[in-house]
VOGU-3710 file (C-alpha; in Angstrom, 3 decimals, decimal comma):
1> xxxxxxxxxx> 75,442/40,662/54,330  78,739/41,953/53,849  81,395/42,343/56,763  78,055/39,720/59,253  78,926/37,967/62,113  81,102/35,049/63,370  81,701/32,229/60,597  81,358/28,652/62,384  83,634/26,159/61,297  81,830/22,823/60,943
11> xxxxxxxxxx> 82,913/18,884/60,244  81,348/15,813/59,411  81,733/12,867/60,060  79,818/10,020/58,397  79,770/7,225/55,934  77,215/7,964/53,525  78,110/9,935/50,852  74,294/11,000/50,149  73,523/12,089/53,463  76,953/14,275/53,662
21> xxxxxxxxxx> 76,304/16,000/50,720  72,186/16,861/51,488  73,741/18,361/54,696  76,127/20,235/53,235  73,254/21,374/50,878  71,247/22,442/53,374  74,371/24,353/55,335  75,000/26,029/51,950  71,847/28,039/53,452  73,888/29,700/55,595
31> xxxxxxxxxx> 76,966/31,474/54,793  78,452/31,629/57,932  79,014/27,962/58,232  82,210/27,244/56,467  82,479/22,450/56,132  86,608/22,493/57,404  85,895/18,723/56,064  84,708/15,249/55,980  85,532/11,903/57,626  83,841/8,548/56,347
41> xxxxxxxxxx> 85,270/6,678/59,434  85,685/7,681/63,479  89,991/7,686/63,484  89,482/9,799/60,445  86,857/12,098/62,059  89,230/12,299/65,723  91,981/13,434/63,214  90,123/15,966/61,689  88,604/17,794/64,480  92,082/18,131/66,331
51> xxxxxxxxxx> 93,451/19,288/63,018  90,726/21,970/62,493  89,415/22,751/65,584  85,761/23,460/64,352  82,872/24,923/66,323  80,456/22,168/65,404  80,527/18,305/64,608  77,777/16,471/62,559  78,610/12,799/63,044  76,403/9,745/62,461
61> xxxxxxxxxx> 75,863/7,836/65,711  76,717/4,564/63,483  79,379/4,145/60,746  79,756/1,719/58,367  82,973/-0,461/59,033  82,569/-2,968/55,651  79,584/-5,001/56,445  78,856/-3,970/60,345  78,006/-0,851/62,132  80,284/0,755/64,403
71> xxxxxxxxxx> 79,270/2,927/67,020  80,929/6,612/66,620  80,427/8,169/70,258  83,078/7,307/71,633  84,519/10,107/68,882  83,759/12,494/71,678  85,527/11,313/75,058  88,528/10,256/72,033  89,230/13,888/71,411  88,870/15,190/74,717
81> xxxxxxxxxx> 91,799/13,693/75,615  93,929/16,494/73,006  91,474/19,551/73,537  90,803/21,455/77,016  87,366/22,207/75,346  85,506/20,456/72,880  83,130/21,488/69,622  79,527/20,843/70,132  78,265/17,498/68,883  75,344/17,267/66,951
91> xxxxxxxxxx> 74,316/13,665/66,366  73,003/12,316/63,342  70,351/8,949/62,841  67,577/7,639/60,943  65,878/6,648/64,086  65,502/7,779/67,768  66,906/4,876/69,073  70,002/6,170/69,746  69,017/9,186/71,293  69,149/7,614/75,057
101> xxxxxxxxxx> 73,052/7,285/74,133  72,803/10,479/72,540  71,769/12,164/76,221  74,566/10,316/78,241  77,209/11,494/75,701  76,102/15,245/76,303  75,718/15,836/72,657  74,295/19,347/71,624  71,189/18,029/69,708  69,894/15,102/67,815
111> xxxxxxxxxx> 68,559/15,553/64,184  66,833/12,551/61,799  67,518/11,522/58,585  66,362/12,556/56,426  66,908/16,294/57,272  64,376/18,020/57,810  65,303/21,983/56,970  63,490/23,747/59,738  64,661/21,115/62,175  68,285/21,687/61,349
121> xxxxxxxxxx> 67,547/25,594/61,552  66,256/24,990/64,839  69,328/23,958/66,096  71,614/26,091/64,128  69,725/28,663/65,972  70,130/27,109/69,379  73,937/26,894/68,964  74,403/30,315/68,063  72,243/31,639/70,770  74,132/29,685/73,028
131> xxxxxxxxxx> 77,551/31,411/72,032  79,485/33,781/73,787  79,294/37,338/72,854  82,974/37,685/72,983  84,129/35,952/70,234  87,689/34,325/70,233  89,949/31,973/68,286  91,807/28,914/68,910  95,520/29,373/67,556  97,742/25,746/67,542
141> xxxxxxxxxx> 101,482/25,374/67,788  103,380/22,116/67,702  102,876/21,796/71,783  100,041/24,134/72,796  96,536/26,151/72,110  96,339/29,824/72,666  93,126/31,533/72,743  92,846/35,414/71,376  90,024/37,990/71,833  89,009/38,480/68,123
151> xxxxxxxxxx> 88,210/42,202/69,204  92,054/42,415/70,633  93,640/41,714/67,201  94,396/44,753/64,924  95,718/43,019/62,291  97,668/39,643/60,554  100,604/39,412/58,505  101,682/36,012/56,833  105,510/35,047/57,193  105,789/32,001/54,509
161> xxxxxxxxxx> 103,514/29,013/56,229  102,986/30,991/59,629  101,230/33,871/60,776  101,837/36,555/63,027  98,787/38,601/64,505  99,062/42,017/65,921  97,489/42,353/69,030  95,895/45,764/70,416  98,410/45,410/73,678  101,698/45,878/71,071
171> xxxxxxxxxx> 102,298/42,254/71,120  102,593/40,124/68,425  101,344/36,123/68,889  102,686/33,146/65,920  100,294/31,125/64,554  101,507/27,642/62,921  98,776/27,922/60,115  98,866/29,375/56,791  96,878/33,118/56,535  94,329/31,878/53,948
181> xxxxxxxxxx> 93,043/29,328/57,091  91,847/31,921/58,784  89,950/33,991/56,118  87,491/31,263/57,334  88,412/31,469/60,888  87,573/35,133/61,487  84,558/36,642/61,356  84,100/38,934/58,086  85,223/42,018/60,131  88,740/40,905/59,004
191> xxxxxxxxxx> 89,436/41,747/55,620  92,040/40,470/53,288  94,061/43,476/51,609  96,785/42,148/50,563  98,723/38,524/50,159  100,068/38,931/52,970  98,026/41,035/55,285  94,737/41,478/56,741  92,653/43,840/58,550  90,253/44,821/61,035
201> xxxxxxxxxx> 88,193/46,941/59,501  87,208/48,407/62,641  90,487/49,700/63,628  91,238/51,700/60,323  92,500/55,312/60,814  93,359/56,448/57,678  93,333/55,077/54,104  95,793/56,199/52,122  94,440/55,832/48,120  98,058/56,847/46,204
211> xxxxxxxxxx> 100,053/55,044/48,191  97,969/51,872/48,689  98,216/51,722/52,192  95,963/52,115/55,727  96,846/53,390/58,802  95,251/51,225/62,035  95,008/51,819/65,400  97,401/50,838/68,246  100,540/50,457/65,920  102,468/53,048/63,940
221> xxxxxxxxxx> 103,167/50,146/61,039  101,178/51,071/57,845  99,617/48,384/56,745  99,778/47,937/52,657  97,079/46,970/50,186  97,317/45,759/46,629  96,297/47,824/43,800  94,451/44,684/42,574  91,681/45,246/45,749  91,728/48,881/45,562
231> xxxxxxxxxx> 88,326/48,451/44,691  87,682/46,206/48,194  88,845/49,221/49,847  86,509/51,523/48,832  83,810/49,840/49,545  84,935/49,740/52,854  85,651/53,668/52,582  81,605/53,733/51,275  80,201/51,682/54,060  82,237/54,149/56,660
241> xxxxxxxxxx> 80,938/57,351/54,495  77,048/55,757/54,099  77,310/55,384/58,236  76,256/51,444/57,063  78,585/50,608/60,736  76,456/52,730/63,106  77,604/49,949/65,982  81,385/52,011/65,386  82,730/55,366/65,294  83,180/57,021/62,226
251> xxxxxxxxxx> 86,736/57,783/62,357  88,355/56,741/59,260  89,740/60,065/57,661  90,654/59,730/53,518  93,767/60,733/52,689  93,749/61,445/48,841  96,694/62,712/48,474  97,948/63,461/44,769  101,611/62,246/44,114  104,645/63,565/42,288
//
């Protein structure tokens, strides 16, 4: 569905190529599950989920190191040492045996291999009843992590390989990430409009048509949109007009304005 819910950012981490891609064939399913990326080994996999910070972690409970098996849990404790909070872990096994391990490790759920599709829907399902209903986001710098209310932020603006959001309060926070990262990030009530902007679509005022802009509220800055994604815009002007967001207000007035 267009503009859904939250997307979930997922890793995994495991050694067998066949495996990793029937899971990510089976999370195709789902469009709000975005794979931030794939580790074959566990110093691979720590690396990846501080770099990406995603929601959920698939690992295998044993990796293949050459000829032996290494045991991955200790991925978890690993990265809690970098993160005040951690993804949920959902481990990954041909057998039960490891699922005693699993338990003292507090992972979020164990699931066999081969996947089974209604068991992995099971606990796709479990995980996202289990999240909060205010949504927020994780933003990195070189020293710290700063959490946002996604319903606080108005709008985003890239500056070269940062990105500045625009906060309901009149503040503006820096993110160290690029603005195409978080097309994946936020859920699809933020809109890309422009190279170097996006929006939430919640908080337009006023679309401007001939002069490619919107207006938002909380901030007198109009926001521009490329003439390329005019098109983008009005089908957000037609979901407003068809009342397809009954859960907001319908307050976006169209300014058609003819130039010259």
């Amino acid at each position: 569905m267009l503009y859904s819910s939250k997307i979930y950012k997922y890793v995994i981490v495991d050694s067998q190529t066949n495996a990793t891609n029937e899971l990510q064939q089976l999370l195709g399913k789902y469009p709000n599950y975005s794979c931030v990326g794939i580790a074959r080994n566990k110093e691979d996999g720590i690396n990846l989920i501080i770099d990406q910070l995603p929601h959920l972690v698939f690992f295998d409970t044993e990796l293949v190191d050459g000829n032996a098996k290494q045991s991955s849990f200790s991925i978890i404790p690993e990265v809690y040492q970098f993160l005040n909070w951690l993804p949920q872990f959902i481990a990954m096994n041909t057998s039960t045996a490891q699922s005693y391990e699993a338990i003292k490790n507090g992972v979020f759920d164990y699931i066999l291999k081969p996947f089974n599709y209604f068991d992995l829907r099971k606990s796709l399902m479990r995980f996202e009843n289990k999240q909060p209903d205010i949504a927020s986001i994780c933003l990195k710098s070189f020293t710290e992590y700063r959490f946002l209310l996604v319903d606080d932020i108005v709008y985003l603006k890239a500056d070269n390989n940062t990105t500045d959001f625009y906060l309901k309060d009149g503040t503006m926070v820096t993110s160290f990430k690029t603005l195409k990262n978080f097309e994946t990030d936020l859920p699809k009530i933020f809109t890309r409009i422009h190279k170097s902007y996006m929006i939430n679509i919640k908080y337009i005022t006023k679309i401007h048509f001939s002069k490619f802009q919107c207006s938002l509220k909380y901030t007198k800055n109009l926001v521009p949109f490329s003439k390329s994604l005019k098109s983008k815009m009005v089908d957000i002007k037609n979901l407003w007009s068809n009342g397809d967001f009954d859960s907001y207000p319908q307050q976006i007035k169209l300014a058609q304005e003819f130039t010259g």
